[in-house]
N, C-alpha and C positions, 0 to 999 in steps of 0.2 A: 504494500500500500504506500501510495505517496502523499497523499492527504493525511491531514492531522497536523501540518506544518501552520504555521500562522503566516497570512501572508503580507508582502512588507504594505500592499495598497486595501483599500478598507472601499464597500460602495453601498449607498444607502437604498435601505429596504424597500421604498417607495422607487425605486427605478428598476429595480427586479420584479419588482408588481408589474409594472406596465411590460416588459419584457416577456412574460409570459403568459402574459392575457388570460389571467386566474378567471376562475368559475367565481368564486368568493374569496375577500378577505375577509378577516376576523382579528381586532386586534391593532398597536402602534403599528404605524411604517414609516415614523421620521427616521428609525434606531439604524446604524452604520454593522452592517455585515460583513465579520471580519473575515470568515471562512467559509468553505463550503463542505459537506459533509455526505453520504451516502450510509457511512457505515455507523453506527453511535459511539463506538470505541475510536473514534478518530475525533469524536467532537470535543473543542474547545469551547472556553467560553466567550461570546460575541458571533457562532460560527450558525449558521442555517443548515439546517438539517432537513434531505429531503428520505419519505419514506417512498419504497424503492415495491415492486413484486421480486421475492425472492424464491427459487428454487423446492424449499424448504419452509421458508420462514416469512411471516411478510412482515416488509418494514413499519408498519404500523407499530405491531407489535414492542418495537423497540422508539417510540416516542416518549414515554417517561424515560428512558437511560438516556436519552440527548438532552431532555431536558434537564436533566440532575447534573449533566456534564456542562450544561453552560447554554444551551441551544438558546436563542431569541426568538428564533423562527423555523415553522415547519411548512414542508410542502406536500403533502397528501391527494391522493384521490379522494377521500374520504372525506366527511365534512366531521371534525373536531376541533372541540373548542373548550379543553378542559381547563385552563386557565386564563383569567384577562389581558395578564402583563405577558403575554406569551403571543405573538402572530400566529393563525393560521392561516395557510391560503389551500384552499383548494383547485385543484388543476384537472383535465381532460384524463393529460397523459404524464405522468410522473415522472418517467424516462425523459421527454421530448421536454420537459419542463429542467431535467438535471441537466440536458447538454444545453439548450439555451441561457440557461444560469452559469453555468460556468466559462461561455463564449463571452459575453458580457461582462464575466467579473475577471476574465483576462485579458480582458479587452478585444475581442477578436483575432489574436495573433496567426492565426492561418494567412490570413489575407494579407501580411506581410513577406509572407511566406512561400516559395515556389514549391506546391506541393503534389506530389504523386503518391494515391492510392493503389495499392495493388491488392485484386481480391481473386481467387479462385482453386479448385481443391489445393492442386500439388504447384510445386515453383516458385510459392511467393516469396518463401526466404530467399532463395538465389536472386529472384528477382531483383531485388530491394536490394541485398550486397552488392549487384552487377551497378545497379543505378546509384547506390550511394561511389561507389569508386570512379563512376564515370563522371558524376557534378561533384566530385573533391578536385579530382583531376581540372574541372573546368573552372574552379574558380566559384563556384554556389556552396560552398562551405555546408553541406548536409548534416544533421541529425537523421536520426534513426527510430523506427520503431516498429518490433516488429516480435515473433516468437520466439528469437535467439535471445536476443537482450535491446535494451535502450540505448542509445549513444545523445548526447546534450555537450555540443564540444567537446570537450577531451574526456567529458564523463562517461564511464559504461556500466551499466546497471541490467543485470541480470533480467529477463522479462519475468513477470510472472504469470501474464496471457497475451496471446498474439496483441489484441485489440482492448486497450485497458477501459474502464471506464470512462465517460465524459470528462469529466473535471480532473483525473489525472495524466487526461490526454492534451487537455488544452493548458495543464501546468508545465507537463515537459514543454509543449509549444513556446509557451509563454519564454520559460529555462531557455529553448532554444537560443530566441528572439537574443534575449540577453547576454546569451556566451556567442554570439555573432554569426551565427547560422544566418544563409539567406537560401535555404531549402530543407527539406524534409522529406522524407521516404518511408511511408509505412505500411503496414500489411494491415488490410482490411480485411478480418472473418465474417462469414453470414450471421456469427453470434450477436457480434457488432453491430453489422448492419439492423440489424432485425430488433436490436433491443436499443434503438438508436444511439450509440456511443458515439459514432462520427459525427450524428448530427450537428449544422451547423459549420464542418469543418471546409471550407471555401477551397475545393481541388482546380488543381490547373489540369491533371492528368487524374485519368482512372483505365485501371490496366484490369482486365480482364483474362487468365491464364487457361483454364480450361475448367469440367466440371466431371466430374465422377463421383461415384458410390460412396457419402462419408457424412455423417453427422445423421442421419435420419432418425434416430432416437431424440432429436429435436425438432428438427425439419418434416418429419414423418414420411415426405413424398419429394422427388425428385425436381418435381416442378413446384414445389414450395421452396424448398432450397435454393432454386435459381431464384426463383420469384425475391431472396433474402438479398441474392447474389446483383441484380437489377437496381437495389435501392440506391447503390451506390452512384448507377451511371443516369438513373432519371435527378438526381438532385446536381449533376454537372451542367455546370453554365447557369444557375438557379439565382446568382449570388453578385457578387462584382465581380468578378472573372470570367473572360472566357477561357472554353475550358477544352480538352481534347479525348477521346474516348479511346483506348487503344486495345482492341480484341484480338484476338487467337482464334481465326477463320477455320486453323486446320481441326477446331474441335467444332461437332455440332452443336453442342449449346451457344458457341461462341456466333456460330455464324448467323443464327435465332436471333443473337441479342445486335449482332451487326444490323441485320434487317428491321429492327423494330423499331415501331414509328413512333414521333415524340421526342425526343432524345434535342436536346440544346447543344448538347458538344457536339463538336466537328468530329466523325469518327475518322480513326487511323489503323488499316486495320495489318497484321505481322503473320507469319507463318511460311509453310513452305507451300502451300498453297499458288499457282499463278499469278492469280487475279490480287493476290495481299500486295500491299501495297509499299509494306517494308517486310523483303522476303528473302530468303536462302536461298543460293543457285551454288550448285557446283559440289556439293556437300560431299568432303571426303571424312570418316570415321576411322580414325585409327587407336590401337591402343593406349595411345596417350593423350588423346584425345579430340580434338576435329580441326577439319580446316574447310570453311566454305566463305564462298561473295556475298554480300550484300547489296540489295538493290533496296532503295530508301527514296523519297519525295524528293531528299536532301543532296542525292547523291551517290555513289559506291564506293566499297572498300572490302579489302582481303580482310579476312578474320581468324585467326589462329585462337584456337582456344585451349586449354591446356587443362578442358575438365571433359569429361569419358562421356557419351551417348547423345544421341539424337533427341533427347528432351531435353540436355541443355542448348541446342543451338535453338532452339525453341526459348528457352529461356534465354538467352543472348538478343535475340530479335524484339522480345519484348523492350528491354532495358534500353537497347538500343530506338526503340520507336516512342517508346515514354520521353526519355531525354532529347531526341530529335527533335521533337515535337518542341522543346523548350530552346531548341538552339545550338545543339552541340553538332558539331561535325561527324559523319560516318569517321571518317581518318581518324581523330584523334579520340572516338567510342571504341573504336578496334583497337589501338594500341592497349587502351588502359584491360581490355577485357583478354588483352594474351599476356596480360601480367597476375592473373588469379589462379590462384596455383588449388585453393579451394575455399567450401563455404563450412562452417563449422558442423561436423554431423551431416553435412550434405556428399555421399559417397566420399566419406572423409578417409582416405588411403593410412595405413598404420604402417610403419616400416617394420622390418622383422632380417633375420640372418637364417630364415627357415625355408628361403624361398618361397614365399608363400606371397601369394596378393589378397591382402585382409582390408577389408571395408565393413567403417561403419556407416550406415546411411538411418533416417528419419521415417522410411515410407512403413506407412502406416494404412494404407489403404490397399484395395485388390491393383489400380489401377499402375500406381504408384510403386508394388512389391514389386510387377511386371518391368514393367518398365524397366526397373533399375538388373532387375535379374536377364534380363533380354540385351541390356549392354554392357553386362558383365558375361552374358554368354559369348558375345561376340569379340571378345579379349583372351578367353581363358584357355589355358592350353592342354588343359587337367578335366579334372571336374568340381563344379561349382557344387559349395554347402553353403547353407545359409539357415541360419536360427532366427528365430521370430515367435511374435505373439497377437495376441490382439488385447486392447486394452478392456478394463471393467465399465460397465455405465455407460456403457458407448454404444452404437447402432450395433446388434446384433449378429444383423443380415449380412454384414460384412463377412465373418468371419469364415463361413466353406468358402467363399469367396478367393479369401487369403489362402487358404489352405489349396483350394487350386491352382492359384497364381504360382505356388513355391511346387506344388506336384508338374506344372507342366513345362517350367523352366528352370529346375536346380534336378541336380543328380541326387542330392539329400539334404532333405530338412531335420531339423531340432525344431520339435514347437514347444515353446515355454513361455512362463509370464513374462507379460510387459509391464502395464503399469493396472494389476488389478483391481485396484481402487476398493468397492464391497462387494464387489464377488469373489468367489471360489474360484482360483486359479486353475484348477480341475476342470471344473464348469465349463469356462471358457474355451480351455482346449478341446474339450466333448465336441464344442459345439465347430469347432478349427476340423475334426479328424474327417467330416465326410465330405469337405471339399478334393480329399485323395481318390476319392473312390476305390478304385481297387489295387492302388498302387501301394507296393510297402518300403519306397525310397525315404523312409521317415522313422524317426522316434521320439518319444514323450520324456523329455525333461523339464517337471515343474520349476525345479529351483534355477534362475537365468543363469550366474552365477556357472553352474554345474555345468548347465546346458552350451555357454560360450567355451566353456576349457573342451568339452566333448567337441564342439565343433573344429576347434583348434586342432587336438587330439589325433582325429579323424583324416583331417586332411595331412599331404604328401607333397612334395617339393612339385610346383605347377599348377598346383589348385589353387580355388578361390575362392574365399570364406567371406560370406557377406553378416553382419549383423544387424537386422532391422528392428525397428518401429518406435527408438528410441532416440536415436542421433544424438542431437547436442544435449539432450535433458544431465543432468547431472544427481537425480535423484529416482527412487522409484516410489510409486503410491501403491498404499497396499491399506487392507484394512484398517480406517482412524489415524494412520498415522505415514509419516514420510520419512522415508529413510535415503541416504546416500547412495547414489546408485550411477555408475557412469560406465558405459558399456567399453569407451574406451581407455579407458584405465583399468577396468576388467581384463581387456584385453593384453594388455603390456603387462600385465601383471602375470597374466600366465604364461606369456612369452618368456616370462624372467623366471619361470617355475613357481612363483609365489600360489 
C-alpha cells in the first residue's frame, strides 16, 4: 500500500463535492482534506475515506474504524449519516467517485504526462520494459508501472498488483511529475479497467496485445473480458489529448476491437499481418533470438532482437508502434531494442556448467504455456521439461487447458503448485491431469521446490528445462499466509547442490 502517507498539499471538501456530482451530502464541507483513503488502516486524521465493494468484505463495514482513525469525511453508496460533525456524501459509483477524487486531489498529473496504457492477456510486461527503454533512450524520462515492480525516477518499488488502485496510481503519477519524469508506461489489467482504477487517467496511447483464456473466474465469459478489455480504448481521446489506439491485428479479438465503431483515437494498428500498419517482414528466428524489418507510418528499420520467439517480435512491434506514435524514430526504437538482453521472469535464461538451457518464464495461461514451449521447441537440441502449475482462486477452466499445452509441446512435464492460495494443491492438479489425456510424458510433484530439482534432475547435457507460471514473483501464496518463494533462486540453488 502507498496511501497512508500525508500529503505535503491539502484540498477543500467543498470542491470534491462538486467533482463528483454526489447523490447527497450530509454534513460540513468548508473542512480541508488532507488524504485520501480506500483502506481504514491507512487513514489518518484530516484524510476522506471512501467505502469501496470488496471481494469479501464491504467497505461500509469499516466506516467506524476510519472514523476513530481520524476520517472527516466518507464517501459511500449508501446513505449514512451516523454522526453531525462527520461528512457524508453519497455517490452512484464508489469506484468512479475514488479515481475522480484522487485525479483532482493530485491535480490531474496524467495530463502532464506522455502516457501509454498497455492492456491485454500475455506481453504486457515486455511491452512496457521495451517502451520504457525506448523513451529513456529518447529523452521522455519514463516511470513505470506495471506487475514487475514500480519505477518513480531512480525509485523501484516492488508491485504489489499489475494495476494498483486509483489514488495510489495517481500518487506515483503525481511522484513521477516531481522526480522529473515526462512519460509513463503502465500495464492496464481488465481488473482495473473494470473496477475503474485508470479512471480518469488522460492516455496518449492504449496498446492492445492480444486476448486469450485467463481470468474468467471474474470475467465469467470471454466477451465480458474483452468487453473489461475495451474500457480502456473507448475513454481514448475523451479528455484533452489526443490520443492513438495501437492493436495486435494478428489476434482476432484484436482485429474486432480494430473495426469497432466509436473509438476517438486515431487507430494504429502492429502485427505480422499485411495490411498492419507497423509490421514485421522478413522475420528470421534463430536460437538466440530474431532478426526481422520493420515497416512503420514513420519509416523502416533492421531489428535485431536478442530475446527467443515469434511472440516477442510481436511484442517488439507493439513498443515500437506505441512510441512511434509519440515521435521516436524506427532507427533509433531498433537500436535500443537489440540492447535487451531480457525482461525479469520473462523467459529469463539461468546460466549453468551443466549444459543445460534452463528458463524461467511467467506464462501462466494455456495460451501463453504454448507459446513459450513452441519457441523453446524450436531451439532445443535435446528434449524439453518443463514444470508448472496452475494457480488457487483463479479460473478453473484453465487448467486441462494447461495440462494440454505442456502434453503437446514438452517431452515431460512436472505438474506442481504454483501459487495455491485456499485450495488444495492436490485439487488443483486433479483438475491439470486430464488435459494429458492418454499421455504418460508426466509426473505429480506437489511440493514446487521438489518438483524444480526433479526437473533439473531429469534432464541431460542439450535439454531444456522451462519453469512456469511464476517468473518474476518472489514469493508463493499458499493457505492464509505468504511465504518466500523465487523459482529462480530455486533454481541456482540446486545447480549448486543446495
Amino acid at each position: 500500500m502507498i496511501l497512508g502517507q500525508l500529503c505535503f498539499e491539502t484540498m477543500q471538501l467543498e470542491y470534491i463535492s462538486k467533482v463528483i456530482q454526489p447523490l447527497t451530502v450530509k454534513g460540513p464541507q468548508t473542512c480541508e482534506i488532507e488524504g485520501i483513503a480506500y483502506d481504514s488502516r491507512q487513514v489518518r486524521p484530516g484524510f476522506l475515506f471512501v467505502a469501496l465493494h470488496g471481494q469479501n468484505r464491504e467497505g461500509t463495514d469499516f466506516i467506524g474504524d476510519a472514523i476513530q482513525r481520524g476520517a472527516i469525511a466518507i464517501v459511500s453508496e449508501h446513505n449514512e449519516a451516523p454522526r453531525r460533525d462527520i461528512t457524508f456524501i453519497r455517490v452512484e459509483d464508489a469506484r468512479r467517485a475514488l479515481a475522480e477524487i484522487a485525479c483532482a486531489f493530485y491535480g490531474e498529473p496524467s495530463r502532464n504526462l506522455q502516457m501509454i496504457g498497455v492492456t491485454g492477456t500475455n506481453g504486457k510486461s515486455t511491452i512496457t520494459f521495451m517502451a520504457r527503454d525506448i523513451l529513456q533512450n529518447a529523452g521522455l524520462k519514463p516511470g513505470l508501472i506495471g506487475t514487475i515492480r514500480y519505477e518513480i525516477g531512480e525509485r523501484s518499488i516492488p508491485a504489489s498488483r499489475t494495476t494498483p488502485e486509483a489514488p495510489d496510481i495517481q500518487f506515483m503519477l503525481d511522484q513521477m511529475l516531481k522526480a522529473g519524469c515526462k512519460s509513463a508506461v503502465m500495464e492496464v489489467s481488465s481488473h482495473g479497467l473494470d473496477q475503474k482504477r485508470a479512471w480518469g487517467i488522460d492516455f496518449d496511447v492504449g496498446v492492445f496485445t492480444n486476448l486469450t483464456q485467463d481470468h474468467l473466474d471474474y470475467h465469467k465469459t470471454m466477451e465480458q473480458y474483452f468487453a473489461a478489455k475495451t474500457l480502456l480504448f473507448r475513454g481514448l481521446g475523451q479528455m484533452e489529448k489526443d490520443a492513438f489506439a495501437v492493436i495486435n491485428i494478428d489476434d482476432p479479438w484484436g482485429l474486432e476491437l480494430a473495426n469497432t465503431n466509436g473509438f476517438r483515437a486515431e487507430i494504429v494498428t502492429f502485427g505480422l499481418h499485411p495490411n498492419a500498419m507497423v509490421r514485421a517482414e522478413d522475420i528470421e528466428l534463430t536460437p538466440s533470438g530474431s532478426q526481422f524489418t520493420v515497416q512503420t507510418p514513420w519509416g523502416s528499420a533492421n531489428v535485431v532482437l536478442k530475446l527467443l520467439g515469434r511472440f516477442n517480435v510481436s511484442n517488439a512491434l507493439a513498443a515500437m508502434a506505441a512510441c512511434g506514435t509519440l515521435g521516436v524514430e524506427p532507427q533509433a526504437m531498433a537500436e535500443v531494442l537489440s540492447r535487451i538482453i531480457s525482461v525479469p521472469g520473462r523467459l529469463e535464461r539461468i546460466p549453468n556448467n551443466r549444459g543445460l538451457s534452463i528458463f524461467v518464464d511467467y506464462a501462466h495461461t494455456p495460451d501463453a504455456l504454448s507459446n513459450v514451449l513452441r519457441t523453446l521447441r524450436e531451439v532445443t537440441r535435446g528434449r524439453l521439461i518443463v514444470a508448472f502449475g496452475c494457480g488457487g482462486n483463479r479460473d478453473r477452466a484453465k487448467r486441462p487447458m494447461m495440462g494440454a499445452a505442456a502434453a503437446a509441446m514438452a517431452d515431460y512435464s512436472i505438474v506442481t503448485s504454483d501459487n495455491p492460495r485456499n485450495e488444495e494443491p492436490a485439487a488443483i492438479i486433479r483438475e491439470i491431469l486430464p488435459g494429458f489425456g492418454g499421455s504418460t510424458g508426466f509426473e505429480i510433484e506437489v511440493d514446487r521446490t521438489r518438483a524444480i530439482a526433479k526437473a533439473l534432475a531429469f534432464a541431460r547435457e542439450g535439454d531444456t528445462v522451462l519453469i512456469a507460471g511464476k517468473g518474476h514473483e518472489n514469493h508463493q501464496e499458499l493457505a492464509n499466509t505468504v511465504v518466500p518463494f523465487d523459482d529462480r533462486e530455486v533454481v541456482r540453488k540446486v545447480l549448486k547442490g543446495g
